[in-house]
mmCIF file of the N, C-alpha and C atoms, coordinates in Angstrom:
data_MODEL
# 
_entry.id   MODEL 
# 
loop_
_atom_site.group_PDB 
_atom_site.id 
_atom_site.type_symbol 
_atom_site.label_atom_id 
_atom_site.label_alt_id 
_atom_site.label_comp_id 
_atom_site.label_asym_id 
_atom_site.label_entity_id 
_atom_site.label_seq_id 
_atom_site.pdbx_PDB_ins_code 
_atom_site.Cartn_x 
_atom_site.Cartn_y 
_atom_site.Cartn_z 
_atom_site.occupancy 
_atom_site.B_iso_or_equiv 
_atom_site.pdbx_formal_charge 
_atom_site.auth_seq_id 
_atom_site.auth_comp_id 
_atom_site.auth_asym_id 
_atom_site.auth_atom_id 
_atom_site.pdbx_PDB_model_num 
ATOM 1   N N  . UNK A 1 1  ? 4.843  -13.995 -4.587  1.00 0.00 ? 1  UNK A N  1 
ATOM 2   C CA . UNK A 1 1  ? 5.800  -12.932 -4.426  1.00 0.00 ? 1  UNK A CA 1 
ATOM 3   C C  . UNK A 1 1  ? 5.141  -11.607 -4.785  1.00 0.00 ? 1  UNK A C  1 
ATOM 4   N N  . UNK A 1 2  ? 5.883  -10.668 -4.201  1.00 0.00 ? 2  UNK A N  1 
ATOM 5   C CA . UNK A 1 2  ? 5.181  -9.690  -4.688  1.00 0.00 ? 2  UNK A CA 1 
ATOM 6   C C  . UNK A 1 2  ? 5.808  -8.449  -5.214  1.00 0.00 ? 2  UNK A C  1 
ATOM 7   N N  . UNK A 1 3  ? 5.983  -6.830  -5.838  1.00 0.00 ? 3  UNK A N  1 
ATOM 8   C CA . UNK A 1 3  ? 6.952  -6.264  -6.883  1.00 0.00 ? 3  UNK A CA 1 
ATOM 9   C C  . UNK A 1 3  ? 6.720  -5.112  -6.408  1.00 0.00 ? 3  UNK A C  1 
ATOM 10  N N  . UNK A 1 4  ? 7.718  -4.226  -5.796  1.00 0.00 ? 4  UNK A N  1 
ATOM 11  C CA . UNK A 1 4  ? 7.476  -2.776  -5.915  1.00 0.00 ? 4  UNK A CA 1 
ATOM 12  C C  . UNK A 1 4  ? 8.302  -1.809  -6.195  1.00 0.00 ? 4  UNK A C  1 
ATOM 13  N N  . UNK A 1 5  ? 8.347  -1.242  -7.089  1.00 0.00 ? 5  UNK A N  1 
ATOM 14  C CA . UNK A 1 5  ? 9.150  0.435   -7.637  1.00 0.00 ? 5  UNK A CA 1 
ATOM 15  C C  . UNK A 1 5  ? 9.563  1.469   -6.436  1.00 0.00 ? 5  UNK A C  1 
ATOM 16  N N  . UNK A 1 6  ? 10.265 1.688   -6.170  1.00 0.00 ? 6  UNK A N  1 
ATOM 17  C CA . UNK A 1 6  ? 10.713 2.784   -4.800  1.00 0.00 ? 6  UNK A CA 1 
ATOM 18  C C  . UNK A 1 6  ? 11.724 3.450   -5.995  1.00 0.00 ? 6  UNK A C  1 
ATOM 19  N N  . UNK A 1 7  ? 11.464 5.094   -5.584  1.00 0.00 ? 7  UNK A N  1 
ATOM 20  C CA . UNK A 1 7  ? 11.374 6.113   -6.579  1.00 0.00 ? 7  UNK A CA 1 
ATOM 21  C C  . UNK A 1 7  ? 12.862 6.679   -5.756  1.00 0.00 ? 7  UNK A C  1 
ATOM 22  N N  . UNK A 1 8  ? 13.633 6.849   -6.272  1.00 0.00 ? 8  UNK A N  1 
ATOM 23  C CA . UNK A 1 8  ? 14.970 7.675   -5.986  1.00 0.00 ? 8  UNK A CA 1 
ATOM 24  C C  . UNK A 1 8  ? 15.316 9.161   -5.870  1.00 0.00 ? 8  UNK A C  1 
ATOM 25  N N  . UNK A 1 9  ? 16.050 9.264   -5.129  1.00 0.00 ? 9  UNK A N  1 
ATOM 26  C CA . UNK A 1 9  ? 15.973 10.610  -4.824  1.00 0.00 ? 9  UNK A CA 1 
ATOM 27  C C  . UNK A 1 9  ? 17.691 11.340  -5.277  1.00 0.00 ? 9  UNK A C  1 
ATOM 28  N N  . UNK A 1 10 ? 17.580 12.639  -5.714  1.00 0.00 ? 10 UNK A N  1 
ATOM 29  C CA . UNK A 1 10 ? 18.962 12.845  -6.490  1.00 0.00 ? 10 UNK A CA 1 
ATOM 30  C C  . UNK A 1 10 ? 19.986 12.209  -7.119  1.00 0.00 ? 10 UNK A C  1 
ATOM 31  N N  . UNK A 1 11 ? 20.720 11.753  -6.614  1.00 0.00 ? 11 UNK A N  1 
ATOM 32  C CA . UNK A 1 11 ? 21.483 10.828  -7.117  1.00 0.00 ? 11 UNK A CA 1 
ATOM 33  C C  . UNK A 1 11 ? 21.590 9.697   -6.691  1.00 0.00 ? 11 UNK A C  1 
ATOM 34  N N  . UNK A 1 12 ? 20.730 9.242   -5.769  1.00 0.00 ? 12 UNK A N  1 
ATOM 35  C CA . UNK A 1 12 ? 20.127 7.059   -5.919  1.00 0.00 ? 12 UNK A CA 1 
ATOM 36  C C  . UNK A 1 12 ? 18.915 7.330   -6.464  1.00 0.00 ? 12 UNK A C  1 
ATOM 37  N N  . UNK A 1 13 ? 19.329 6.276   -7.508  1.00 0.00 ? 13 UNK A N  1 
ATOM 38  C CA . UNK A 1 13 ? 18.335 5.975   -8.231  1.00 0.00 ? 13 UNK A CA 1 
ATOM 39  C C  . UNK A 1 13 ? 17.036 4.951   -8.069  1.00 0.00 ? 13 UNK A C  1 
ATOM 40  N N  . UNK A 1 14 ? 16.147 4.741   -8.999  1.00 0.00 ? 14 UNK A N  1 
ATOM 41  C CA . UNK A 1 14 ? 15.129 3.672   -8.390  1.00 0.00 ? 14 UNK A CA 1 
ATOM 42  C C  . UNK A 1 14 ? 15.673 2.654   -8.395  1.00 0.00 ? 14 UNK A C  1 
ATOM 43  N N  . UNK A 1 15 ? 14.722 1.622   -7.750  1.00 0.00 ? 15 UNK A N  1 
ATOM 44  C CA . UNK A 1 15 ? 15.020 0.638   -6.998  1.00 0.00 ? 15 UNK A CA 1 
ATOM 45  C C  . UNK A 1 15 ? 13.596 0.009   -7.293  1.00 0.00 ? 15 UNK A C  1 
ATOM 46  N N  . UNK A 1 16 ? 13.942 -1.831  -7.555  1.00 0.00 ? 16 UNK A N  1 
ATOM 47  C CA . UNK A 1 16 ? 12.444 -2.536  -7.467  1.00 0.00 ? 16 UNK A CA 1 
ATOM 48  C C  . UNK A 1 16 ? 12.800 -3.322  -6.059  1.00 0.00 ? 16 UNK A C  1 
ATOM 49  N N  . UNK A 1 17 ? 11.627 -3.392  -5.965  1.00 0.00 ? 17 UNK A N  1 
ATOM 50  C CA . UNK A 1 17 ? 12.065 -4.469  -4.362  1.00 0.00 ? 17 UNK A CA 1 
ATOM 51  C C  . UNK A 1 17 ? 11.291 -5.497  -4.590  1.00 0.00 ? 17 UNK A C  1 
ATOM 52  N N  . UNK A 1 18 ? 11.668 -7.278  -4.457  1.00 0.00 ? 18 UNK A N  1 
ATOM 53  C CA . UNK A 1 18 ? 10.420 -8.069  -4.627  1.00 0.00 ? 18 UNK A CA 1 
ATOM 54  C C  . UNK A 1 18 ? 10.733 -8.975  -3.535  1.00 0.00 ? 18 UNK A C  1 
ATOM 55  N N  . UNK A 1 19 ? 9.814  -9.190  -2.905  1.00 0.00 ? 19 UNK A N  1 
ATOM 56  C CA . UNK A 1 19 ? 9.344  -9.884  -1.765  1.00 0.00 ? 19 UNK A CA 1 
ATOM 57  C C  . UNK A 1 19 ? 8.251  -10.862 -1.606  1.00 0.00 ? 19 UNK A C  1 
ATOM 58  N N  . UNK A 1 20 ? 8.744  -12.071 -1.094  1.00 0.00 ? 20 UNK A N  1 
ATOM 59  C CA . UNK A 1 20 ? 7.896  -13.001 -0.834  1.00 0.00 ? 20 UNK A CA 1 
ATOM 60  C C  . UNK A 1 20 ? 6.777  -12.994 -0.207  1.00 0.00 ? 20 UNK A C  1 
ATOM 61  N N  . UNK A 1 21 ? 5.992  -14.176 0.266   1.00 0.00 ? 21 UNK A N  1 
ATOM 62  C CA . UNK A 1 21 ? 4.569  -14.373 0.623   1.00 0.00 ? 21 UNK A CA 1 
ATOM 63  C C  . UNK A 1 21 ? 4.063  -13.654 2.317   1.00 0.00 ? 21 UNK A C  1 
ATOM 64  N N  . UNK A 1 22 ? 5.465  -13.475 3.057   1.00 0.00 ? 22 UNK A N  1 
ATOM 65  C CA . UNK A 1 22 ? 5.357  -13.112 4.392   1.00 0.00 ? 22 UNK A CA 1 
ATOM 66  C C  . UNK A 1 22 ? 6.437  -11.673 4.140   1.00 0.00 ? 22 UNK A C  1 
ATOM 67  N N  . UNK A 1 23 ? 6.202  -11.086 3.061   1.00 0.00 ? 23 UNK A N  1 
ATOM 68  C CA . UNK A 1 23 ? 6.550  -9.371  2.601   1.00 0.00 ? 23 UNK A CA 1 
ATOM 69  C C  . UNK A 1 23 ? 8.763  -9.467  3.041   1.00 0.00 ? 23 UNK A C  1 
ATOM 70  N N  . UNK A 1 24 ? 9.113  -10.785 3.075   1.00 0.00 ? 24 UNK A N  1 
ATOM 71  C CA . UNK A 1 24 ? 11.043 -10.460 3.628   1.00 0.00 ? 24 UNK A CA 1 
ATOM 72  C C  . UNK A 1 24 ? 11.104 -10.034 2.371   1.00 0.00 ? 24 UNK A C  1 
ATOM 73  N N  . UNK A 1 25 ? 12.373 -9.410  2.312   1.00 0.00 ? 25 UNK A N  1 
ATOM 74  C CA . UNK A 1 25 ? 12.856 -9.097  0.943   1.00 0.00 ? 25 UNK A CA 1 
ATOM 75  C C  . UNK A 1 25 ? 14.207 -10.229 0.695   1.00 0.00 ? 25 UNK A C  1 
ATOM 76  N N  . UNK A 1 26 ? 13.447 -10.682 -0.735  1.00 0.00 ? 26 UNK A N  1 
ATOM 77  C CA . UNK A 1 26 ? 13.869 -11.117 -1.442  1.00 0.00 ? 26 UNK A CA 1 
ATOM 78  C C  . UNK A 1 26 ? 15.687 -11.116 -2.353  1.00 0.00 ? 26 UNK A C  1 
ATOM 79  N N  . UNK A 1 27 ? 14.770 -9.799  -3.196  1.00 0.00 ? 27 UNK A N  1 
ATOM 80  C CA . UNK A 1 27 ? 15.622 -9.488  -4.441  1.00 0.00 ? 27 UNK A CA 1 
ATOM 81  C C  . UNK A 1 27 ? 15.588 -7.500  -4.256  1.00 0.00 ? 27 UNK A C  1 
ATOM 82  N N  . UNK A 1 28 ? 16.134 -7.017  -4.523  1.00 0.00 ? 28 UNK A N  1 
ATOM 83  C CA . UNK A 1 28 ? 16.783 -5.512  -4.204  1.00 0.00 ? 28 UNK A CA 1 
ATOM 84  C C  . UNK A 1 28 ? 17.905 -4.991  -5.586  1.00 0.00 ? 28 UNK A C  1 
ATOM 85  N N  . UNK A 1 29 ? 17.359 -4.393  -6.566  1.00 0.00 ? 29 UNK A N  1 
ATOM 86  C CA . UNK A 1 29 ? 18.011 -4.077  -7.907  1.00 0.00 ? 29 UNK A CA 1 
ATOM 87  C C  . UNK A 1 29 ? 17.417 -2.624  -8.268  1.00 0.00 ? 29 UNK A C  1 
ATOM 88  N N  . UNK A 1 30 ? 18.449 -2.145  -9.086  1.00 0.00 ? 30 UNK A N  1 
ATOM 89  C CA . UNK A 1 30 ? 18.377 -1.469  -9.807  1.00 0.00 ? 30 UNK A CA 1 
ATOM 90  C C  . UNK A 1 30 ? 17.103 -1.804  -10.665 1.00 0.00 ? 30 UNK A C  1 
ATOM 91  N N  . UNK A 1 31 ? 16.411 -0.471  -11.443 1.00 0.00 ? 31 UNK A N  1 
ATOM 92  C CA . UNK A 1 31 ? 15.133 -0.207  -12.519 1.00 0.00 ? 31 UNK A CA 1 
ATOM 93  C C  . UNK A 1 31 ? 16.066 -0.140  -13.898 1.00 0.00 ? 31 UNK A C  1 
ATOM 94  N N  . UNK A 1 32 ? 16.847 0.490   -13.574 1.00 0.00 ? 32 UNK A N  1 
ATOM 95  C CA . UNK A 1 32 ? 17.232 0.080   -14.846 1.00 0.00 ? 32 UNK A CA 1 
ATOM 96  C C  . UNK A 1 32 ? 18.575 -0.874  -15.082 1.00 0.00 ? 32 UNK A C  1 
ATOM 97  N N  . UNK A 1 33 ? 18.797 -1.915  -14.456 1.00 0.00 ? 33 UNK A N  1 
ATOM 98  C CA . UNK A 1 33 ? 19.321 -2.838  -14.751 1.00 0.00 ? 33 UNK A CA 1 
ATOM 99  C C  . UNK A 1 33 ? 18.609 -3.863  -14.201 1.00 0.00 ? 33 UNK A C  1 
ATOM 100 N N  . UNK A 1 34 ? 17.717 -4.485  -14.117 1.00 0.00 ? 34 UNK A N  1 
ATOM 101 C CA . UNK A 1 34 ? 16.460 -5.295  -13.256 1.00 0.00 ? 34 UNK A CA 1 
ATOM 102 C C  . UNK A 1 34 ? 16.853 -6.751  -13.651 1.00 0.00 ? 34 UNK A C  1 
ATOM 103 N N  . UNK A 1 35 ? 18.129 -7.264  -14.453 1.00 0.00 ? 35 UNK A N  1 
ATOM 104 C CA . UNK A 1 35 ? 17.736 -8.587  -15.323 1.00 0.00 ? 35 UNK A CA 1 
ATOM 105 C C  . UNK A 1 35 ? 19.058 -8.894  -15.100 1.00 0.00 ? 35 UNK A C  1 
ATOM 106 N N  . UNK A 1 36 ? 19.612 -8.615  -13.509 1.00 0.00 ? 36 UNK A N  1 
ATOM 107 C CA . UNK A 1 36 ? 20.920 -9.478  -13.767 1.00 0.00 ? 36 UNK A CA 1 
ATOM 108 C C  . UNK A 1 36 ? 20.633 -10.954 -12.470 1.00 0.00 ? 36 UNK A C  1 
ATOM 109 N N  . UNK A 1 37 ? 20.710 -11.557 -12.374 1.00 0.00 ? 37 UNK A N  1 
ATOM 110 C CA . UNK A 1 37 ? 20.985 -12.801 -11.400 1.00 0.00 ? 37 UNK A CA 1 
ATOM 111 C C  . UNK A 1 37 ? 19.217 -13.012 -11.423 1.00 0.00 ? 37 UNK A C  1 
ATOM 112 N N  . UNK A 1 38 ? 18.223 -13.364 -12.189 1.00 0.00 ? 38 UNK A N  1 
ATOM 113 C CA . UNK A 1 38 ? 17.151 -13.327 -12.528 1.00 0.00 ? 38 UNK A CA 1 
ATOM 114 C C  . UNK A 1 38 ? 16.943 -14.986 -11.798 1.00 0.00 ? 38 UNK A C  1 
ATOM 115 N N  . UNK A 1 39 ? 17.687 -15.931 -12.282 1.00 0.00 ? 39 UNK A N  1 
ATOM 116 C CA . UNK A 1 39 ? 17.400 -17.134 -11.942 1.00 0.00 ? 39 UNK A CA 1 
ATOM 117 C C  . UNK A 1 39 ? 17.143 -17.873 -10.539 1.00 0.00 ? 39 UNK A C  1 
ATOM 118 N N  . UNK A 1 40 ? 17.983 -17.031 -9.484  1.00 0.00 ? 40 UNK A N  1 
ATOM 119 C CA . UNK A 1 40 ? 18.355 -17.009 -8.185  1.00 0.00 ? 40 UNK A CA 1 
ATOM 120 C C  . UNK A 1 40 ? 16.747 -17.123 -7.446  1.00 0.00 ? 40 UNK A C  1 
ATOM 121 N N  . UNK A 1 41 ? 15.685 -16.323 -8.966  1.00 0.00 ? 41 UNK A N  1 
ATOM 122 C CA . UNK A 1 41 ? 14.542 -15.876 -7.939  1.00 0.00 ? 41 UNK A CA 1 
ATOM 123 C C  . UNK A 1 41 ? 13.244 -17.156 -8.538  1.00 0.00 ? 41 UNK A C  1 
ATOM 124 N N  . UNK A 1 42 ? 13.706 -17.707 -9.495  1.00 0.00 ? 42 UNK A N  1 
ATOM 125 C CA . UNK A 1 42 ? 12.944 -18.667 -10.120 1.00 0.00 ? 42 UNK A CA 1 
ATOM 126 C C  . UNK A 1 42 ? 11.944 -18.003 -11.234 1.00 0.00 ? 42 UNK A C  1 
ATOM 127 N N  . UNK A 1 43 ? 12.569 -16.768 -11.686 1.00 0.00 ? 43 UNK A N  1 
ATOM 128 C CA . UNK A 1 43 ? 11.868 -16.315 -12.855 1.00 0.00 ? 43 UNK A CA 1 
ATOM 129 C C  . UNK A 1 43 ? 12.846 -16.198 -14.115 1.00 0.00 ? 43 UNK A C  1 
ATOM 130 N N  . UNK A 1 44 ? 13.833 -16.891 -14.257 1.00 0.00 ? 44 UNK A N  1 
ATOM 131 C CA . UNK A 1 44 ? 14.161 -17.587 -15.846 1.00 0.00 ? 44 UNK A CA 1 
ATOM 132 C C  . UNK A 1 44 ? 13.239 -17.432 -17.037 1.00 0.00 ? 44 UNK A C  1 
ATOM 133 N N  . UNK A 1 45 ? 13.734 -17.231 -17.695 1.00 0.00 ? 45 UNK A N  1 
ATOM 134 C CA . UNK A 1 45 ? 12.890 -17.131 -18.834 1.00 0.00 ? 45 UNK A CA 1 
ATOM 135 C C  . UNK A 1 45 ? 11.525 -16.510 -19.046 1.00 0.00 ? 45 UNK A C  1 
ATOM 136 N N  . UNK A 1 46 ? 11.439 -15.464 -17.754 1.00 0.00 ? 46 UNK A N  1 
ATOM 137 C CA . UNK A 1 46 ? 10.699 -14.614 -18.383 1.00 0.00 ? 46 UNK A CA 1 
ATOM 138 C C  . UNK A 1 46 ? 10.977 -13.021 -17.928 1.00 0.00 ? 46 UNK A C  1 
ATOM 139 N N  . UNK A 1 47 ? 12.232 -12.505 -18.270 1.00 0.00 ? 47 UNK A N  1 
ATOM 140 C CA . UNK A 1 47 ? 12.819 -11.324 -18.794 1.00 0.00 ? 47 UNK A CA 1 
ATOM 141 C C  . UNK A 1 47 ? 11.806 -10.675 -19.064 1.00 0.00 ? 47 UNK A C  1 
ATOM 142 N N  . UNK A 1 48 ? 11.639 -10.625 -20.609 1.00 0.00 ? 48 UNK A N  1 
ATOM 143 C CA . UNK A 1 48 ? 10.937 -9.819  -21.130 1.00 0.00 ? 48 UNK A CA 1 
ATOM 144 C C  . UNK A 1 48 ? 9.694  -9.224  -20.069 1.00 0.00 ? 48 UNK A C  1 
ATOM 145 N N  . UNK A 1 49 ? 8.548  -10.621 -19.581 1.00 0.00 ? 49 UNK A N  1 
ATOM 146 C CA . UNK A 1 49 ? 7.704  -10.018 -18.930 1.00 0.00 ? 49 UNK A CA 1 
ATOM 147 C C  . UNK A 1 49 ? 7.984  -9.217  -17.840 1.00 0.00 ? 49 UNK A C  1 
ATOM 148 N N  . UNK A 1 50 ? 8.768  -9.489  -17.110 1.00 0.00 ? 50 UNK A N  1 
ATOM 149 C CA . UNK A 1 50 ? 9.824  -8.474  -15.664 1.00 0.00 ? 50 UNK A CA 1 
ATOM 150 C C  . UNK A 1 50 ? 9.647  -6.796  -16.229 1.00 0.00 ? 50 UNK A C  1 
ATOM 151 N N  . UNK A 1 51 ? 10.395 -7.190  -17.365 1.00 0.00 ? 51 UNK A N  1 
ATOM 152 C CA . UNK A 1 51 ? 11.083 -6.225  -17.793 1.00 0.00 ? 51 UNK A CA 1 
ATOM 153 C C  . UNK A 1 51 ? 9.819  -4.901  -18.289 1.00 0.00 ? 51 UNK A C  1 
ATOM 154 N N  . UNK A 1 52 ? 9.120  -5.077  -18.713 1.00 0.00 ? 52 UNK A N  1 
ATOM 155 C CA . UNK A 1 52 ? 7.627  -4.777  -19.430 1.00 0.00 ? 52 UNK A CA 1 
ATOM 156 C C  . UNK A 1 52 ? 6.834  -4.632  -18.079 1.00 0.00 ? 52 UNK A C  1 
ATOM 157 N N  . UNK A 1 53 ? 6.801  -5.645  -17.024 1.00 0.00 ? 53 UNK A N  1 
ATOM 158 C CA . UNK A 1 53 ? 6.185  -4.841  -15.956 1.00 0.00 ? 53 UNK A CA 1 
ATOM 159 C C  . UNK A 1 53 ? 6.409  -3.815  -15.312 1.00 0.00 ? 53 UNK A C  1 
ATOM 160 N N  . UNK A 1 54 ? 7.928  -3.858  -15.053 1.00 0.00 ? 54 UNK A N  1 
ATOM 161 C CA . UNK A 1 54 ? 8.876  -2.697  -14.542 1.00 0.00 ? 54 UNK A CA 1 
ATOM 162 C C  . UNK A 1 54 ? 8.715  -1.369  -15.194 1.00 0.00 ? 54 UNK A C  1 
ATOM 163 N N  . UNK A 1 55 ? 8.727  -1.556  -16.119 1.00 0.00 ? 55 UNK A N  1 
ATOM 164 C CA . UNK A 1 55 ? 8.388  -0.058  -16.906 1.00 0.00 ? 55 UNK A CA 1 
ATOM 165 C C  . UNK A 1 55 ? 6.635  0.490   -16.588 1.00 0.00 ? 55 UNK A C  1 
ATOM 166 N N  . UNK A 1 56 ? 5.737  -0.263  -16.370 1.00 0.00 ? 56 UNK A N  1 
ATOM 167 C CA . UNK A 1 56 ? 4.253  -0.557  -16.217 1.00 0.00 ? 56 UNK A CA 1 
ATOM 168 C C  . UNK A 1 56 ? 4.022  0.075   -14.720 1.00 0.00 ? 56 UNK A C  1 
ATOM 169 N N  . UNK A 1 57 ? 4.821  -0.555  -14.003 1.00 0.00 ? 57 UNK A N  1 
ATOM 170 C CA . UNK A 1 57 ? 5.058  -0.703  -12.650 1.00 0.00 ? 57 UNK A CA 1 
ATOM 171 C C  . UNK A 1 57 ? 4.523  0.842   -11.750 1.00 0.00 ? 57 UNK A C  1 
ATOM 172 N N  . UNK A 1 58 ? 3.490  1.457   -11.381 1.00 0.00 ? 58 UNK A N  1 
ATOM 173 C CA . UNK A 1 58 ? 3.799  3.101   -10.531 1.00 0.00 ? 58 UNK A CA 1 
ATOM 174 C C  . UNK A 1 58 ? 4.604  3.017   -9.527  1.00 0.00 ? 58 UNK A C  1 
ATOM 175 N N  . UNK A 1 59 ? 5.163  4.011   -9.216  1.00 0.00 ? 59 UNK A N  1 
ATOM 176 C CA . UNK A 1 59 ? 6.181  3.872   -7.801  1.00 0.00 ? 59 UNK A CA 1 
ATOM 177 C C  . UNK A 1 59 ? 5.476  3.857   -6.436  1.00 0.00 ? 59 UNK A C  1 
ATOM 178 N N  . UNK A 1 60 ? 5.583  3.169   -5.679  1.00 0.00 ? 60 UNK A N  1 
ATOM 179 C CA . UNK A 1 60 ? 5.173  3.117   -4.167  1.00 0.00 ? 60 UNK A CA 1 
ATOM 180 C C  . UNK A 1 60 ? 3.858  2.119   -4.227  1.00 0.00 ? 60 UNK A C  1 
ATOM 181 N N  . UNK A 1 61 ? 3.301  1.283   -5.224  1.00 0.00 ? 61 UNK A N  1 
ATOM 182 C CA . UNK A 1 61 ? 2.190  0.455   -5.345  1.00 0.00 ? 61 UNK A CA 1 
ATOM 183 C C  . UNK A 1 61 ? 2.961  -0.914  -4.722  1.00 0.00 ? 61 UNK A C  1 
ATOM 184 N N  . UNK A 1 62 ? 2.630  -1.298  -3.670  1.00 0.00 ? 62 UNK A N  1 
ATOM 185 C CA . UNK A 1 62 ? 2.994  -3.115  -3.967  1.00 0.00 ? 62 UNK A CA 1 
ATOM 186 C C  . UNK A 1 62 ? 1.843  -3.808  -4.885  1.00 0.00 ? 62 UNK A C  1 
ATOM 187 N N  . UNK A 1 63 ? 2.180  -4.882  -5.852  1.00 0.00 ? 63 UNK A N  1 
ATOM 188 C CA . UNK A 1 63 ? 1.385  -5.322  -6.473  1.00 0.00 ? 63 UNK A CA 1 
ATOM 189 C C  . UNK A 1 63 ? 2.053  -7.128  -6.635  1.00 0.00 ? 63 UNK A C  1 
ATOM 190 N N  . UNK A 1 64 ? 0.982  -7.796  -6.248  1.00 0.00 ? 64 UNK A N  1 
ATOM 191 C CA . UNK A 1 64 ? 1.123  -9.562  -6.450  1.00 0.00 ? 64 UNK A CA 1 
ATOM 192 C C  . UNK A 1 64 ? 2.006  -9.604  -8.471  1.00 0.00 ? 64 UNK A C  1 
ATOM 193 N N  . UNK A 1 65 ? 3.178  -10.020 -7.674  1.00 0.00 ? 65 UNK A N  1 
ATOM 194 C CA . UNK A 1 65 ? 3.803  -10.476 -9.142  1.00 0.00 ? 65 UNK A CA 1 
ATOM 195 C C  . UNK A 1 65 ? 4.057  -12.097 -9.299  1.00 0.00 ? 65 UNK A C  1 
ATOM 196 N N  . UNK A 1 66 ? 2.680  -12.165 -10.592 1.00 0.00 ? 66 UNK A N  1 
ATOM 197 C CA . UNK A 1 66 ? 2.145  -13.292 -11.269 1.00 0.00 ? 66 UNK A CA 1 
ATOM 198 C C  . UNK A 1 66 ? 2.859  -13.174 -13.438 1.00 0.00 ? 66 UNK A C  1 
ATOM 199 N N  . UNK A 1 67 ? 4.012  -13.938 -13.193 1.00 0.00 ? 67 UNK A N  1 
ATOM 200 C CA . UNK A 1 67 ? 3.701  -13.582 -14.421 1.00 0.00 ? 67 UNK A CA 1 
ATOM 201 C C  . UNK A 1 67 ? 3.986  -15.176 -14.702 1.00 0.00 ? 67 UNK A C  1 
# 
């Protein structure tokens, strides 16, 4: 899968987008609420690391999310 930050403009805010091995989208959330229906994507129990990348994360990079 893979994780990217898309940067908001006035009043919409950012957005992570994570997408599978052939780039569909996945999952589509809020940056700063990133940790609701987490399980849906098969990353359970690891919040924290999501959460810690997201902040890590530059805007407009796709980057392979391995955690």
């Amino acid at each position: 899968m893979y994780i990217i930050k898309v940067k908001g403009k006035a009043k919409i805010p950012d957005y992570i987008q994570i997408r599978d091995e052939n780039f569909v989208l996945v999952a589509y959330f809020r940056a700063d609420r990133p940790l609701k229906n987490i399980e849906k994507f098969g990353l359970e129990g690891k919040e924290a690391a999501l959460e810690q990348l997201i902040k890590e994360l530059p805007f407009g990079k796709l980057k392979k999310l391995s955690l």
